[in-house]
C-alpha positions as CSV (number, residue, x, y, z in Angstrom):
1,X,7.3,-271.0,-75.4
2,X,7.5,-267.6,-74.3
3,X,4.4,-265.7,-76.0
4,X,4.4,-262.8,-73.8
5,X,6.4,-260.3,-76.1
6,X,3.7,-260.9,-78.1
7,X,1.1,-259.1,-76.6
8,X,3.6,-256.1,-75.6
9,X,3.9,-256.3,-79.4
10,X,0.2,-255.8,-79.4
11,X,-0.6,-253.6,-76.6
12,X,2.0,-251.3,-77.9
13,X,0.1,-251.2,-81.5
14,X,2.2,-253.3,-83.7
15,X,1.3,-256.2,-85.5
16,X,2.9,-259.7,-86.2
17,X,3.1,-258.3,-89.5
18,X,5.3,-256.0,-89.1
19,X,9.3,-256.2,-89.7
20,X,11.9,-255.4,-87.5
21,X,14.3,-252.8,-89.6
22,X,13.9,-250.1,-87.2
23,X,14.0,-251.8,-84.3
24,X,17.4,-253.5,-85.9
25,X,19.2,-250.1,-86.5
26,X,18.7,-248.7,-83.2
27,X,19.6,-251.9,-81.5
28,X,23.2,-252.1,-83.2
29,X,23.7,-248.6,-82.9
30,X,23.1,-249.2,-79.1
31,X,25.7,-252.3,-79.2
32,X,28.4,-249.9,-79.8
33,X,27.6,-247.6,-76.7
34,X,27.1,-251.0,-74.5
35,X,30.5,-252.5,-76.1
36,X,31.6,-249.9,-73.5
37,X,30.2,-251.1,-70.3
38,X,32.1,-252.5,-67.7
39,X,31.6,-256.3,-68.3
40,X,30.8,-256.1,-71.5
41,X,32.5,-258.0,-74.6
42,X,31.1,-258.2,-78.1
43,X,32.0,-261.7,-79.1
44,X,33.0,-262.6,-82.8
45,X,31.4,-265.6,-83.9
46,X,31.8,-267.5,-87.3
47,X,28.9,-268.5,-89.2
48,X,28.2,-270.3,-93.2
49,X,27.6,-266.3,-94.0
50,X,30.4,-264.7,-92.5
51,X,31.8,-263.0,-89.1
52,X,29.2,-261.6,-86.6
53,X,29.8,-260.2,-82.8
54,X,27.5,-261.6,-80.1
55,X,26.7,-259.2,-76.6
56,X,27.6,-260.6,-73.5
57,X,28.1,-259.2,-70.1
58,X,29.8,-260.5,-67.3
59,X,28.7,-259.9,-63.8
60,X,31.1,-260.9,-61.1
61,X,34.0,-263.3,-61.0
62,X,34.8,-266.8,-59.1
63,X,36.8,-269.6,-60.4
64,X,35.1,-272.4,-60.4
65,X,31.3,-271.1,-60.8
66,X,30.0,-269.3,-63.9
67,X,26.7,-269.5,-65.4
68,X,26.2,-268.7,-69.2
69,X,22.6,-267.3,-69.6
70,X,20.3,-268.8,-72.5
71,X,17.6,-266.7,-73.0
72,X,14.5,-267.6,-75.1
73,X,12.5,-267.0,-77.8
74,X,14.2,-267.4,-80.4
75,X,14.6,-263.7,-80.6
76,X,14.4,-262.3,-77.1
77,X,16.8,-260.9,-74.9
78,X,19.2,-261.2,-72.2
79,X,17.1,-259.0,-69.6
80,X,15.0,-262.0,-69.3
81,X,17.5,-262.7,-66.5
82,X,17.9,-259.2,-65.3
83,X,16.8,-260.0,-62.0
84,X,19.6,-262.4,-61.5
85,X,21.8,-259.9,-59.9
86,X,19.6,-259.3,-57.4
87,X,20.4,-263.4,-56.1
88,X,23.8,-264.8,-57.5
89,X,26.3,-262.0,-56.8
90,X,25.2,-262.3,-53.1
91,X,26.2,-266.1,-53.1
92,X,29.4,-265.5,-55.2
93,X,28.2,-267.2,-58.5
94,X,29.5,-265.2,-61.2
95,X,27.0,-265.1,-64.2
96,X,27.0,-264.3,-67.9
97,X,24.1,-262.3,-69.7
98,X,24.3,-263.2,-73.5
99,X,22.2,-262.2,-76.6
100,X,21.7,-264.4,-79.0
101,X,22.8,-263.6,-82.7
102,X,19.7,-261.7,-84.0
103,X,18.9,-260.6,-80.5
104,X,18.9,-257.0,-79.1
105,X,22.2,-256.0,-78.6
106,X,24.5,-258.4,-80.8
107,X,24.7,-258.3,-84.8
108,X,21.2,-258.6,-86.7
109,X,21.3,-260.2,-90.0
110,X,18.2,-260.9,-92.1
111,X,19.5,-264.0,-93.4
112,X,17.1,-266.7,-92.3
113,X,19.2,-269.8,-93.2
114,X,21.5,-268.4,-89.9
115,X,18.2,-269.2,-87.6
116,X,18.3,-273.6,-86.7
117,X,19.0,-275.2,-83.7
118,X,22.4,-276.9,-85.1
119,X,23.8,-273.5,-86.0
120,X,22.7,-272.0,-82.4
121,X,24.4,-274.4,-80.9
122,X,27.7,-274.0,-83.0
123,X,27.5,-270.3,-81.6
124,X,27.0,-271.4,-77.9
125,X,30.3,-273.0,-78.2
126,X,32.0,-270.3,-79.8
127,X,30.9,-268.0,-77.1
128,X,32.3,-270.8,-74.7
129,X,35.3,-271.0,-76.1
130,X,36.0,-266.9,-75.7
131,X,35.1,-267.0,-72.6
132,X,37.2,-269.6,-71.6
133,X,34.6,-271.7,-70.0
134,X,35.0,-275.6,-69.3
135,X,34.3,-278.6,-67.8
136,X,35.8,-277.1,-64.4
137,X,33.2,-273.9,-64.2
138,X,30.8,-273.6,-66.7
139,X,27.1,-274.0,-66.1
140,X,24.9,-273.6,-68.7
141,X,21.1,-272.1,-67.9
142,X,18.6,-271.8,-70.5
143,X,14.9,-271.2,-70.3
144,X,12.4,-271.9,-72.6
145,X,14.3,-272.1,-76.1
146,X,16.9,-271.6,-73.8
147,X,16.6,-274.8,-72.3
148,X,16.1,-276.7,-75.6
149,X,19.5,-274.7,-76.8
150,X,20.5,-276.1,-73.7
151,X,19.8,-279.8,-73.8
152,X,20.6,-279.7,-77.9
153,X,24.2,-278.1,-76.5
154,X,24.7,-280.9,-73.8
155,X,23.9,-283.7,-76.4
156,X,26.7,-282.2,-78.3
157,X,29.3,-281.1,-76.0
158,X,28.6,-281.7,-72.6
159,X,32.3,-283.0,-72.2
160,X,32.9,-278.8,-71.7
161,X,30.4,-277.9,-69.4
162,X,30.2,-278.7,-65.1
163,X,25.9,-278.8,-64.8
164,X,23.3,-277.7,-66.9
165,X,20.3,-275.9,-65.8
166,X,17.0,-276.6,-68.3
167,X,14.3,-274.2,-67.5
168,X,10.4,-274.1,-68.0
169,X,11.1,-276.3,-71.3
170,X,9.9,-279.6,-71.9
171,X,11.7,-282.1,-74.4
172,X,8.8,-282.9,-77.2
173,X,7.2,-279.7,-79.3
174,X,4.2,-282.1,-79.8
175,X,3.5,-282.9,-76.1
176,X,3.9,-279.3,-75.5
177,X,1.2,-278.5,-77.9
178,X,-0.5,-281.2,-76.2
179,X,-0.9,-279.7,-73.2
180,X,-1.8,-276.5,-73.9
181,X,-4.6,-277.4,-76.4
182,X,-6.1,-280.1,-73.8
183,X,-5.1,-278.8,-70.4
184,X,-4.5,-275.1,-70.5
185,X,-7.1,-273.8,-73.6
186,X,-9.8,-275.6,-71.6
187,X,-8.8,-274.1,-68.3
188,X,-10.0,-270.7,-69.9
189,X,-13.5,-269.9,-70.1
190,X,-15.3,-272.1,-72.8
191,X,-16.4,-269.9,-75.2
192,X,-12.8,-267.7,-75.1
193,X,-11.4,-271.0,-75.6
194,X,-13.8,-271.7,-78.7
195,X,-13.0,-268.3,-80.1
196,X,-9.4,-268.0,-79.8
197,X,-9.4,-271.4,-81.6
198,X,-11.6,-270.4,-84.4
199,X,-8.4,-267.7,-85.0
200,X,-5.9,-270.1,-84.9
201,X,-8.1,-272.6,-87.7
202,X,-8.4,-269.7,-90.0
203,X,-4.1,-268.4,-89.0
204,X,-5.9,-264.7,-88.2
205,X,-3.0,-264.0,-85.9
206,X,-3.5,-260.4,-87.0
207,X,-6.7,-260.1,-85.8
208,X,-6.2,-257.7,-82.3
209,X,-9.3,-260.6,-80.8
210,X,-7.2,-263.1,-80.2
211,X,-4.1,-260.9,-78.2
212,X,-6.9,-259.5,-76.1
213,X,-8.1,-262.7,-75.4
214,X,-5.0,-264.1,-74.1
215,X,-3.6,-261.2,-72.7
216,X,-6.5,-261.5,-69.9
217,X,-7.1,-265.5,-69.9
218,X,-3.7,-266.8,-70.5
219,X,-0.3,-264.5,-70.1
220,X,-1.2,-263.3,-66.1
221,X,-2.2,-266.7,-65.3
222,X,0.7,-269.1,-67.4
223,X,3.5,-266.7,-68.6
224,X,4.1,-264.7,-65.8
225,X,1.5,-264.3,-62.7
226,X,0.8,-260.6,-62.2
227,X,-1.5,-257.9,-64.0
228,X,0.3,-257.1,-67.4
229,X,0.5,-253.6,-66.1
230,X,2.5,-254.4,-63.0
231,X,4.9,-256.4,-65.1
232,X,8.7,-255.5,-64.6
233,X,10.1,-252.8,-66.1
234,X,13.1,-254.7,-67.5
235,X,10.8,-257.3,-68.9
236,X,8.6,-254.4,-70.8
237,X,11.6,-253.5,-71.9
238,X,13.1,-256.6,-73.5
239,X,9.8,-257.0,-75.0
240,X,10.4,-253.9,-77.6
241,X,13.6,-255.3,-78.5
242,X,11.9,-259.2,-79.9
243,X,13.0,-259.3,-83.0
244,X,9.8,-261.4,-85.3
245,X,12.1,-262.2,-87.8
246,X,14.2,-264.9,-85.6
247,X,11.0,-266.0,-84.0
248,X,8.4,-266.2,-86.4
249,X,10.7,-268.3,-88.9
250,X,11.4,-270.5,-85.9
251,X,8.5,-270.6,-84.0
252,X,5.4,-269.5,-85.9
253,X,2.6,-267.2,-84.7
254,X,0.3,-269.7,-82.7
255,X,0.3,-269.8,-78.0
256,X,-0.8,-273.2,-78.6
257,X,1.8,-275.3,-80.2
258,X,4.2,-274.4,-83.0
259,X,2.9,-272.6,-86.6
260,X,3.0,-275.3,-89.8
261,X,6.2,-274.6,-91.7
262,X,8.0,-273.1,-88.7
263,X,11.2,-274.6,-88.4
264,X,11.1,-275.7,-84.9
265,X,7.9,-277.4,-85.9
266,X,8.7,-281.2,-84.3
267,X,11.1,-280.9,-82.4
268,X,11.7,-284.1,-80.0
269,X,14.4,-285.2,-78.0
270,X,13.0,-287.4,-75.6
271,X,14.6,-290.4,-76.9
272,X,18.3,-288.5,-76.4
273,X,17.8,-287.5,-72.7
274,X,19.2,-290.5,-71.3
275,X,22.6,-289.8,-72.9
276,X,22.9,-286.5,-71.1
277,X,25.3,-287.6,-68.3
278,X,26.3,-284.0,-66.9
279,X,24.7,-283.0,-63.3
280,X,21.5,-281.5,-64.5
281,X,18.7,-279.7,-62.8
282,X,14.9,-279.3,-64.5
283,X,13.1,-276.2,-63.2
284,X,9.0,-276.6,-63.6
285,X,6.2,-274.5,-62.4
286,X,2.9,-275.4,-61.3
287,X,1.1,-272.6,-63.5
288,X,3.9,-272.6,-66.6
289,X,2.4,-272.7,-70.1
290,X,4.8,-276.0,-70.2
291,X,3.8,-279.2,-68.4
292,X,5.5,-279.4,-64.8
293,X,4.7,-283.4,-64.9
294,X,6.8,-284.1,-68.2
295,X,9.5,-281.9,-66.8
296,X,9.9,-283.7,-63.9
297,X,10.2,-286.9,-65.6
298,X,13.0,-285.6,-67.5
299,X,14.5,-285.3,-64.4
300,X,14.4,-288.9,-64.2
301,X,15.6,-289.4,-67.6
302,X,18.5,-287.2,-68.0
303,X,22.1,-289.8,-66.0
304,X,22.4,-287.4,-63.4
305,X,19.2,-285.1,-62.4
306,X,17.5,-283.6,-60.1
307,X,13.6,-281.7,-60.2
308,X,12.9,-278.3,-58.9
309,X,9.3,-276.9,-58.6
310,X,8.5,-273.6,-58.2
311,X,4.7,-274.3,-56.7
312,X,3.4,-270.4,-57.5
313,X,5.7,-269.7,-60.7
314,X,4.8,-270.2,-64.4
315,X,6.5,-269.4,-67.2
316,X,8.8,-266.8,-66.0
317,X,9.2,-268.3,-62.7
318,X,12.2,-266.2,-61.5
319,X,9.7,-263.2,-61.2
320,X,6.7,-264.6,-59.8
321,X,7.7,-267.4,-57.6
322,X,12.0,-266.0,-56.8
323,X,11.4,-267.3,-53.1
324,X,11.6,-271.2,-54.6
325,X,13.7,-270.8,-58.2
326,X,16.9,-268.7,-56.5
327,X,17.4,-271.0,-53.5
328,X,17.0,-274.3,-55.6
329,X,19.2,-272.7,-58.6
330,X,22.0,-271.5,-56.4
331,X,21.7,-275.2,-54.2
332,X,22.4,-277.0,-57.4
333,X,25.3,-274.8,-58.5
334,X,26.9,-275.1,-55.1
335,X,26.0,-278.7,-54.6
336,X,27.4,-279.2,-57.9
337,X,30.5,-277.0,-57.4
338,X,31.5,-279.2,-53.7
339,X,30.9,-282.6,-54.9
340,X,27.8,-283.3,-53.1
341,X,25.4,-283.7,-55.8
């Protein structure tokens, strides 16, 4: 999953303890100034504890290809996929950034109850639904808990959607933790591996050991390839907007599988792939903190896919391997789009 707001959170002094409040204000307070934008439209959504508005941003405008963008988390932000301008206006695919309720610039509420996957997904197809999205131009892309919102959302209601797009996101929690206990820990020098560990056996996620740790053996090499310093701007910046509460309660505190009493803790849906029947692409990454292999058997699962591997990307593979994920992306939405596929 993507850990890397974590250690912004820790290089920028905070702690896992600490609560979002602050961070909360100024983000709605901002959400009236963005409603403003060009693009922009604060969605209402109805949920078991009321009416909430949702931030999404249109970018661009065709008929018959539009892309709704599930970022991850839980509890990150659109500007995971700020980059996206830079590719799919050129080729004429009109995208959608989106927040996620609890998520920078859309409502904030501290009810925990509001954060499981079933409720998520009832949102996703709100938001469809006001956009007026359907089975004639609406792709879905989601990466990392975007991609399982993703593949939950098809299992539901892929009768609405044209292609889905499941990015850097494998299908089993478990085998996830799997891999990065017995293939990526060990791929760090032994005794880092041993000591970071030890913290998780004792749940000392406070403890600033175990950020520094990863934040030089893990994030550059599986989350996104470059020094932490020369990290994008727009990515620093959707780091200070995570909000813990969403992701914590969701997914727990631990880079190597998901914390004991998180509610995502589980998670499995490898059984289900086969009745996913829309035109489907899987996007791996040779370094990504999830495993390419299983993601490319998916692939094979899923009715109707196809694989994409990005050879020098991990995690965030749109940053640090864009000469593979745009062109294979925007092949699949136009392959999709003529019939070809």
């Amino acid at each position: 999953m993507n850990k890397l707001y974590c250690l912004f959170i820790a290089v920028s002094g905070m702690l896992f303890s600490c609560q979002s409040q602050t961070k909360t204000e100024e983000v709605q307070t901002d959400s009236t100034e963005v409603a403003l934008e060009e693009g922009v439209r604060m969605i209402p959504i109805q949920t078991p504890k009321g009416e909430f508005k949702v931030f999404t941003k249109r970018v661009g405008d065709n008929p018959t290809m539009k892309v709704l963008l599930l970022h991850g988390g839980p509890g990150m932000t659109h500007e995971q996929y700020a980059n996206f301008k830079d590719y799919f206006p050129q080729e004429g695919i009109e995208f959608i950034w989106y927040d996620q309720l609890g998520s920078a610039h859309s409502d904030q509420p501290e009810d925990s109850t509001l954060w499981t996957i079933d409720r998520f997904v009832d949102e996703v197809e709100q938001v469809r639904a006001a956009l007026g999205l359907n089975k004639d131009t609406f792709y879905l892309l989601g990466q990392s808990w975007g991609g399982m919102l993703g593949m939950e959302y098809a299992l539901k209601h892929q009768d609405k959607l044209k292609g889905l797009i499941i990015c850097n996101m494998m299908s089993s929690l478990d085998e996830y933790e799997n891999y990065a206990k017995k293939v990526l820990g060990p791929q760090m020098p032994k005794e880092v591996f041993a000591e970071v560990m030890e913290i998780e056996r004792k749940g000392d996620f406070e403890n600033p050991r175990y950020m520094e740790l990863l934040g030089e053996h893990h994030y550059p090499q599986h989350v996104l390839r470059r020094p932490p310093a020369e990290w994008p701007e727009e990515i620093n910046r959707m780091m200070s907007q995570v909000n813990l509460n969403v992701y914590v309660f969701m997914q727990g505190y631990s880079e190597f599988g998901i914390t004991p009493g998180a509610s995502l803790k589980g998670w499995d849906i490898k059984s289900q792939l086969k009745k996913i029947t829309v035109p489907t692409l899987v996007v791996g990454a040779t370094h990504d903190t999830m495993d390419p292999k299983h993601m490319e058997w998916m692939s094979k699962e899923v009715a109707n896919g196809r694989f994409l591997l990005c050879p020098n990307g991990s995690h965030l593979s749109q940053y640090d391997d864009p000469e593979y994920f745009f062109p294979g992306v925007i092949q699949f939405i136009k392959d999709v789009n003529s019939g070809s596929f």
